[in-house]
N, CA, C and O atoms as a printed pandas DataFrame, in Angstrom:
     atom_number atom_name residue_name chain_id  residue_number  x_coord  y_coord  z_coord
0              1         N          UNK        A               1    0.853   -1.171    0.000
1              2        CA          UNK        A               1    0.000    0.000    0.000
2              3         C          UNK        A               1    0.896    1.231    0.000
3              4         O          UNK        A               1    1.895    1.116    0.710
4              5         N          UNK        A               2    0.746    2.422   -0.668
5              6        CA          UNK        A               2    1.525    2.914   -1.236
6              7         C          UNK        A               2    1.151    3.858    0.240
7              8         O          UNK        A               2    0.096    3.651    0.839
8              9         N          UNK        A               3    2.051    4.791    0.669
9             10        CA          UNK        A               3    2.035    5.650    1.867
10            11         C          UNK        A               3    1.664    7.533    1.411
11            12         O          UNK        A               3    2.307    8.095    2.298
12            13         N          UNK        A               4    1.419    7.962    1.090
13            14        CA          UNK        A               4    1.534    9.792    0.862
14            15         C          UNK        A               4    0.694   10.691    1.777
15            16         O          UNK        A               4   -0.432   10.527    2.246
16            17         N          UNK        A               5    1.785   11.920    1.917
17            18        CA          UNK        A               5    1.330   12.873    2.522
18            19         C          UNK        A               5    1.129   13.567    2.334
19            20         O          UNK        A               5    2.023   14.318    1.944
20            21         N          UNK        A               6   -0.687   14.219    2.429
21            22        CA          UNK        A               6   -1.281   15.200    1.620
22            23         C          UNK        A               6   -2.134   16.407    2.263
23            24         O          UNK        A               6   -3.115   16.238    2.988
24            25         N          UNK        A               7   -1.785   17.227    2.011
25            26        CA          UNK        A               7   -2.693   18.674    2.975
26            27         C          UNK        A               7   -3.540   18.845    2.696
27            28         O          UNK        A               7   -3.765   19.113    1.516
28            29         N          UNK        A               8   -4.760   18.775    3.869
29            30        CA          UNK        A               8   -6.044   19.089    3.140
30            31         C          UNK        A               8   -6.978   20.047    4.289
31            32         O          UNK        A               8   -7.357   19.787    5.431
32            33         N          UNK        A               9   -7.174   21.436    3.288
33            34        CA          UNK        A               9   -7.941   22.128    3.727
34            35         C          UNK        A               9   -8.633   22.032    5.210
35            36         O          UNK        A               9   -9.077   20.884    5.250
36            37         N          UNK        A              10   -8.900   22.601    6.288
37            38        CA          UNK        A              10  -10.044   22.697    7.644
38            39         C          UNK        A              10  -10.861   21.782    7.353
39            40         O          UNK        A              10  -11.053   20.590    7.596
40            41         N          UNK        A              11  -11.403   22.810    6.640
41            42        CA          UNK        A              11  -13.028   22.334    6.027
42            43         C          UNK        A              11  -13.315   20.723    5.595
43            44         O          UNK        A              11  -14.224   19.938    5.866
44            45         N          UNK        A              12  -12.240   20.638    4.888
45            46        CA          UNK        A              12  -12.060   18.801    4.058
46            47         C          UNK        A              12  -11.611   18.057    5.176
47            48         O          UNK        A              12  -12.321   17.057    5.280
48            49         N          UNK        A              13  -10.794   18.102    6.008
49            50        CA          UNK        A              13  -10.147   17.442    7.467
50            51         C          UNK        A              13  -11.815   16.908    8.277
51            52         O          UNK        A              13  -12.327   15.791    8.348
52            53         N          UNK        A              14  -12.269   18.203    8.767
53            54        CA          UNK        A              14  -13.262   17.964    8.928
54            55         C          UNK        A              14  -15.061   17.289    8.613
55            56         O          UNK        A              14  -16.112   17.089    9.222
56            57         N          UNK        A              15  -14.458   17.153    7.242
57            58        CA          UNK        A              15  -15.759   16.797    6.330
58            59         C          UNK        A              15  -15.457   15.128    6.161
59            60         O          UNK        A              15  -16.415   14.423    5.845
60            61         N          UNK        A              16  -14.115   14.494    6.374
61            62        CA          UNK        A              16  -13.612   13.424    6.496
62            63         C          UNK        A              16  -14.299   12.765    7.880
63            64         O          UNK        A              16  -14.949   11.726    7.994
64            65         N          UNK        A              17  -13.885   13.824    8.954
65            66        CA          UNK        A              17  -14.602   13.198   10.238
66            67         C          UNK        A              17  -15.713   12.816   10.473
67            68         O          UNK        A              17  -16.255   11.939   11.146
68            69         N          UNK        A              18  -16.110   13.981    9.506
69            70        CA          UNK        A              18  -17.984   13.501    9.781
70            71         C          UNK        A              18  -18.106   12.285    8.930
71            72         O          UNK        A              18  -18.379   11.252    9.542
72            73         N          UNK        A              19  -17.975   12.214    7.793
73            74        CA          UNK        A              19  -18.396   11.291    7.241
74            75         C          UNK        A              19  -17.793    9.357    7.502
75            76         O          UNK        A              19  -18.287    8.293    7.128
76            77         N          UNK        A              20  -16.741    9.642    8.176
77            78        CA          UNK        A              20  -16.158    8.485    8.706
78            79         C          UNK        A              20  -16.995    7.398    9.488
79            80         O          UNK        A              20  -17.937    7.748   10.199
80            81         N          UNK        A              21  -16.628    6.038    9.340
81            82        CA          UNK        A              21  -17.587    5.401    9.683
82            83         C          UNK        A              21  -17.204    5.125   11.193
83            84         O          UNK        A              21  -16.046    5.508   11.366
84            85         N          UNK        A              22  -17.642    4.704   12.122
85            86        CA          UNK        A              22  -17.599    4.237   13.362
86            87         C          UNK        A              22  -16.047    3.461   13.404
87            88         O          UNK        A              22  -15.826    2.415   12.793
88            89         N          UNK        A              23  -15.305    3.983   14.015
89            90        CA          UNK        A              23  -14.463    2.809   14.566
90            91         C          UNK        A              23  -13.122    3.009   12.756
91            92         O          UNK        A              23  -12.026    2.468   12.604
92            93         N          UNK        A              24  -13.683    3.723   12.010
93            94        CA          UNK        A              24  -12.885    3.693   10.616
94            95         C          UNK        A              24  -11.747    4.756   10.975
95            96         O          UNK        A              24  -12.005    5.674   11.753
96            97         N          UNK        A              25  -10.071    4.572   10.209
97            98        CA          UNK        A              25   -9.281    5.222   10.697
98            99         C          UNK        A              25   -9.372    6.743    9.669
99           100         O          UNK        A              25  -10.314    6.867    8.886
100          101         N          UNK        A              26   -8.604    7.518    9.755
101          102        CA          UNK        A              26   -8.879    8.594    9.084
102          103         C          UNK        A              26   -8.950    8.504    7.565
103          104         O          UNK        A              26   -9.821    8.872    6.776
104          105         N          UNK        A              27   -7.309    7.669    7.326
105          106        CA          UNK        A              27   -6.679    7.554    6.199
106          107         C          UNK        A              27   -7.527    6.577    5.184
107          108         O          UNK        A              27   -7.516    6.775    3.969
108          109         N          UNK        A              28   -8.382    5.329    5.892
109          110        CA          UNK        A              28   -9.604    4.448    5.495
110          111         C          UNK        A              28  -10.838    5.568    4.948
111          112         O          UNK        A              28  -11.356    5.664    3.835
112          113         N          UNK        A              29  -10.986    6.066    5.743
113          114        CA          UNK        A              29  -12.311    7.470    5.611
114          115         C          UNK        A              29  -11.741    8.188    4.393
115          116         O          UNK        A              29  -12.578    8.570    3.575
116          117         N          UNK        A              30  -10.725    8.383    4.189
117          118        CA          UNK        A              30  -10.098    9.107    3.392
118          119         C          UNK        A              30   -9.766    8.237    1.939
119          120         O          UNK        A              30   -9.344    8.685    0.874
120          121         N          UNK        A              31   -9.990    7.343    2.173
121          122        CA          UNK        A              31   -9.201    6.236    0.666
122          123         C          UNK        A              31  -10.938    6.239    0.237
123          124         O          UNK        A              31  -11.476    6.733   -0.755
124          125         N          UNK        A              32  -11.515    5.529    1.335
125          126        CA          UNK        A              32  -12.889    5.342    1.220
126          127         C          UNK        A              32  -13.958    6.802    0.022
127          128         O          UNK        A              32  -14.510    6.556   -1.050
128          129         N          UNK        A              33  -13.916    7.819    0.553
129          130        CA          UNK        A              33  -14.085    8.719    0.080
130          131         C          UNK        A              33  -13.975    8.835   -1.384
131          132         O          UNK        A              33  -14.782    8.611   -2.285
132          133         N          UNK        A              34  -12.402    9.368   -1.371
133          134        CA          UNK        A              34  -11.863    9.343   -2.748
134          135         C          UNK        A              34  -12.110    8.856   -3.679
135          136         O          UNK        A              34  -12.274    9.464   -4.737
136          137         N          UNK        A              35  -12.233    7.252   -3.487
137          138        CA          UNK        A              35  -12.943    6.148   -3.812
138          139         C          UNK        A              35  -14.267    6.428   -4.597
139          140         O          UNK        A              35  -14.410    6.361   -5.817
140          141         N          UNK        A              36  -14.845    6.630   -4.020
141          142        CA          UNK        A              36  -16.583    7.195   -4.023
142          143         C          UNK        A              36  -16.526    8.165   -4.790
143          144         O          UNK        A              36  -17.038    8.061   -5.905
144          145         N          UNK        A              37  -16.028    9.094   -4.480
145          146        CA          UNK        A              37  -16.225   10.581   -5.420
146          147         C          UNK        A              37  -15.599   10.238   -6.764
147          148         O          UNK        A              37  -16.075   10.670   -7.814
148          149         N          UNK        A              38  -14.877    9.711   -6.733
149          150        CA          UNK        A              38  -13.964    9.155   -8.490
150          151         C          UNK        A              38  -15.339    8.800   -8.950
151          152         O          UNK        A              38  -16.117    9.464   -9.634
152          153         N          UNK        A              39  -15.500    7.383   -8.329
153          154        CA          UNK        A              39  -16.711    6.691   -9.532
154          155         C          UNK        A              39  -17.865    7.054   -9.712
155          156         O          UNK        A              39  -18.704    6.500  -10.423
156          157         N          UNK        A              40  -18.034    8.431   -8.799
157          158        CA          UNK        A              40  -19.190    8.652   -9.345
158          159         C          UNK        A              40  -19.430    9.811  -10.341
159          160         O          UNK        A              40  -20.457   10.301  -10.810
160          161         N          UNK        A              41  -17.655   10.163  -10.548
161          162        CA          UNK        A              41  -17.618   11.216  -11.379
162          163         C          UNK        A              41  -17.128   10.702  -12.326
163          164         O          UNK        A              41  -16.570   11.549  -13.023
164          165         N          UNK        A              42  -17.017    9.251  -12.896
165          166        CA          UNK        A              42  -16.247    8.243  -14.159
166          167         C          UNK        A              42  -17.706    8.276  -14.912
167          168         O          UNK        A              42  -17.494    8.292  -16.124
168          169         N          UNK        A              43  -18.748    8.287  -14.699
169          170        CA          UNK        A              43  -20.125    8.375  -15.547
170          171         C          UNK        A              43  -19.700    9.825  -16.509
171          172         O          UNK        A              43  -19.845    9.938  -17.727
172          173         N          UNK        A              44  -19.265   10.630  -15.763
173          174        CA          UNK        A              44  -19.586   11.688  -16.342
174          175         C          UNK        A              44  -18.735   12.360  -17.431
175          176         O          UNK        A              44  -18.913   13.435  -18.003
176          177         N          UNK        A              45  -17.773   11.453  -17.565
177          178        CA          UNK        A              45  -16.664   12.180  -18.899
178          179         C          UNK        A              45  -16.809   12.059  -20.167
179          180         O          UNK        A              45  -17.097   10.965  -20.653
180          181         N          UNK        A              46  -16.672   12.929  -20.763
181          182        CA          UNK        A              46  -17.044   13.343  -22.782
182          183         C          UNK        A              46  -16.761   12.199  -22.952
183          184         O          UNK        A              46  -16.326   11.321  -22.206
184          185         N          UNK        A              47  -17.083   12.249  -24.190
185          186        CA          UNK        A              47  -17.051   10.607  -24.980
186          187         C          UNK        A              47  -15.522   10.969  -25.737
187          188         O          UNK        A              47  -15.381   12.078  -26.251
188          189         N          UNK        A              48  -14.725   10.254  -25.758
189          190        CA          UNK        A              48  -13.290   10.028  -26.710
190          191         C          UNK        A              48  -13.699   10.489  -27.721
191          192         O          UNK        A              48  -12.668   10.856  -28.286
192          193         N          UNK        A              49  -14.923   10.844  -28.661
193          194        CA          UNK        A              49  -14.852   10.639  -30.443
194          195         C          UNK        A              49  -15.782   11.096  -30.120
195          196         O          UNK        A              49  -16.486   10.976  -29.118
196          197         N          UNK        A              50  -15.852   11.952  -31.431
197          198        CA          UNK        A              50  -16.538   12.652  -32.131
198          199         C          UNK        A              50  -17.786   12.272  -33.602
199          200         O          UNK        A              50  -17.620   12.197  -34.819
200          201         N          UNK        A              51  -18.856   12.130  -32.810
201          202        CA          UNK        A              51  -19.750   11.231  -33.718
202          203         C          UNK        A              51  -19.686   12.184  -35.121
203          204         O          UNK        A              51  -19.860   13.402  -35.066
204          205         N          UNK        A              52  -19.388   11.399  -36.491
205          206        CA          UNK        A              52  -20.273   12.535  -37.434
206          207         C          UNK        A              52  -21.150   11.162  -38.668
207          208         O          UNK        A              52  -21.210    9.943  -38.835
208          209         N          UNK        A              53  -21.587   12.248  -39.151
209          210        CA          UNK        A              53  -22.643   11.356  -40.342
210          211         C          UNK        A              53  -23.686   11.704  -40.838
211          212         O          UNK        A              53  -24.263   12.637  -40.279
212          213         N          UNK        A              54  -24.164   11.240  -41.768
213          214        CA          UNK        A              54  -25.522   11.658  -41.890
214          215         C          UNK        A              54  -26.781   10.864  -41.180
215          216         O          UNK        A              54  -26.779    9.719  -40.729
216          217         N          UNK        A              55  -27.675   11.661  -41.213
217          218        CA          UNK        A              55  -28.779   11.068  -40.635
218          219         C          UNK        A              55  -29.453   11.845  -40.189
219          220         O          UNK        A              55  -28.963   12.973  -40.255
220          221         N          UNK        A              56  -31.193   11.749  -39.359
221          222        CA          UNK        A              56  -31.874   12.983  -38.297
222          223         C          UNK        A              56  -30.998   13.227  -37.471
223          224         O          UNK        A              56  -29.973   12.551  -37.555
224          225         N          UNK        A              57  -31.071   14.041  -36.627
225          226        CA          UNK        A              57  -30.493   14.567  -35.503
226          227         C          UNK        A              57  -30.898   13.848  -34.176
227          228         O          UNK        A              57  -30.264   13.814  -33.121
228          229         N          UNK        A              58  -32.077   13.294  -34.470
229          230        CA          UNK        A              58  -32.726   12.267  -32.927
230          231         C          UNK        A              58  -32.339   11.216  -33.411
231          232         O          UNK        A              58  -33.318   10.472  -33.368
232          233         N          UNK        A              59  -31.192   10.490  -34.017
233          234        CA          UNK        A              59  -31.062    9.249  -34.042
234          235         C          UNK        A              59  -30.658    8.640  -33.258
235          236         O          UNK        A              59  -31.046    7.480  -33.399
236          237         N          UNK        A              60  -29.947    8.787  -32.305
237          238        CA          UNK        A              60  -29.415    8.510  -31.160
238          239         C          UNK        A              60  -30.261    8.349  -29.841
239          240         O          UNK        A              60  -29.894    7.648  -28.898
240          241         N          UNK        A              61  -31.347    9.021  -29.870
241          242        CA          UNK        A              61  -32.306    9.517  -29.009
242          243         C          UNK        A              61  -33.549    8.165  -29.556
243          244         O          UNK        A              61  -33.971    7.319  -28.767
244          245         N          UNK        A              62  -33.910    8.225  -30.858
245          246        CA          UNK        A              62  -34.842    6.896  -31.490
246          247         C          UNK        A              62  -34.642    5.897  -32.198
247          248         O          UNK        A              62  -35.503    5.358  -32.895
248          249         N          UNK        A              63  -33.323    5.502  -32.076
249          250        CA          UNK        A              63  -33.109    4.296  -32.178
250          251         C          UNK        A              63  -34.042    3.473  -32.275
251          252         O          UNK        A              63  -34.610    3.256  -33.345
252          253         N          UNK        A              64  -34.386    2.805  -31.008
253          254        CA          UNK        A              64  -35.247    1.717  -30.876
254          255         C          UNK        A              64  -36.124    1.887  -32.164
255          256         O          UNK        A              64  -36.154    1.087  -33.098
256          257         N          UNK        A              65  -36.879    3.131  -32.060
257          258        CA          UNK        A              65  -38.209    3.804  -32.747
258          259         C          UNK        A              65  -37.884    3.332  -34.375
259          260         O          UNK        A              65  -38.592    3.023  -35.334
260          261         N          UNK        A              66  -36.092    3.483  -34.079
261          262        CA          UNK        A              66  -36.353    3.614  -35.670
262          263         C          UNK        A              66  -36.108    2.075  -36.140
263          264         O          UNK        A              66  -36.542    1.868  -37.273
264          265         N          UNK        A              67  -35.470    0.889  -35.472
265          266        CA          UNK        A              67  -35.138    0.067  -35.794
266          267         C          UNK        A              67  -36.537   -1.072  -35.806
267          268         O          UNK        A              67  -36.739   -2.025  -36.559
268          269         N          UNK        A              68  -37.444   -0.494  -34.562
269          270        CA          UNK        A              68  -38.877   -1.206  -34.891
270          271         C          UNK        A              68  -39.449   -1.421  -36.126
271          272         O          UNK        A              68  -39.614   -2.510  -36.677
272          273         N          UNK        A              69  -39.756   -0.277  -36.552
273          274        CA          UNK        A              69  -40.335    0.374  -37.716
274          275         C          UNK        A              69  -39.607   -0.127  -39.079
275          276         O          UNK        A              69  -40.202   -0.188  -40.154
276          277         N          UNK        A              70  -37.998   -0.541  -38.866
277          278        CA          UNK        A              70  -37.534   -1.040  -39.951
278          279         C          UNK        A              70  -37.446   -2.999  -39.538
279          280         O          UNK        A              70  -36.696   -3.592  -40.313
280          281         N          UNK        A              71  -38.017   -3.761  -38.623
281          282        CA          UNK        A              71  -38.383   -4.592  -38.566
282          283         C          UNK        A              71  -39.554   -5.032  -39.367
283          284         O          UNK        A              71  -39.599   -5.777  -40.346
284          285         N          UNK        A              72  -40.543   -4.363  -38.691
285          286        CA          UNK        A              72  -42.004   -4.422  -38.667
286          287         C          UNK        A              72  -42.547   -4.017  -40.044
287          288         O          UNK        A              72  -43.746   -3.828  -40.249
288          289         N          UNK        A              73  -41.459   -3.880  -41.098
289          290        CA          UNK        A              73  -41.934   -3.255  -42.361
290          291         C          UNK        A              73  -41.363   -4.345  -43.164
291          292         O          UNK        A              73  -41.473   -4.297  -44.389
292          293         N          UNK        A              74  -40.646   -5.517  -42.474
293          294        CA          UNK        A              74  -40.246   -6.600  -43.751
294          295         C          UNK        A              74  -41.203   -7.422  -43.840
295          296         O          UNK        A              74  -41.172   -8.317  -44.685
């Protein structure tokens, strides 16, 4: 386990404490955390590529809609 020493703000020191679980050490509260806030901010990054093409503009959005419709018509 890798060891580092990192300064963190009053406010964040304290926001660690609170949220710490019973009996959990700081640095646990603190991995724990980090932890948490990453993955819930890994949903949220741009896509690598840049869609282009032709087509409507809701294709992406009606898919389904549109692939029914090209079932249901053979």
């Amino acid at each position: 386990m890798a060891r580092r020493t990192v300064s963190l703000p009053d406010n964040t020191e304290a926001l660690v404490r609170r949220m710490a679980h019973e009996g959990e050490s700081f640095s646990a509260a603190v991995a724990r955390l980090i932890e948490a806030g990453a993955k819930s901010l890994a949903g949220r990054r741009s896509a690598s590529y840049v869609g282009a093409g032709e087509g409507p503009e809701e294709l992406g959005r009606k898919t389904e809609t549109y692939l029914e419709e090209l079932v249901s018509s053979r």
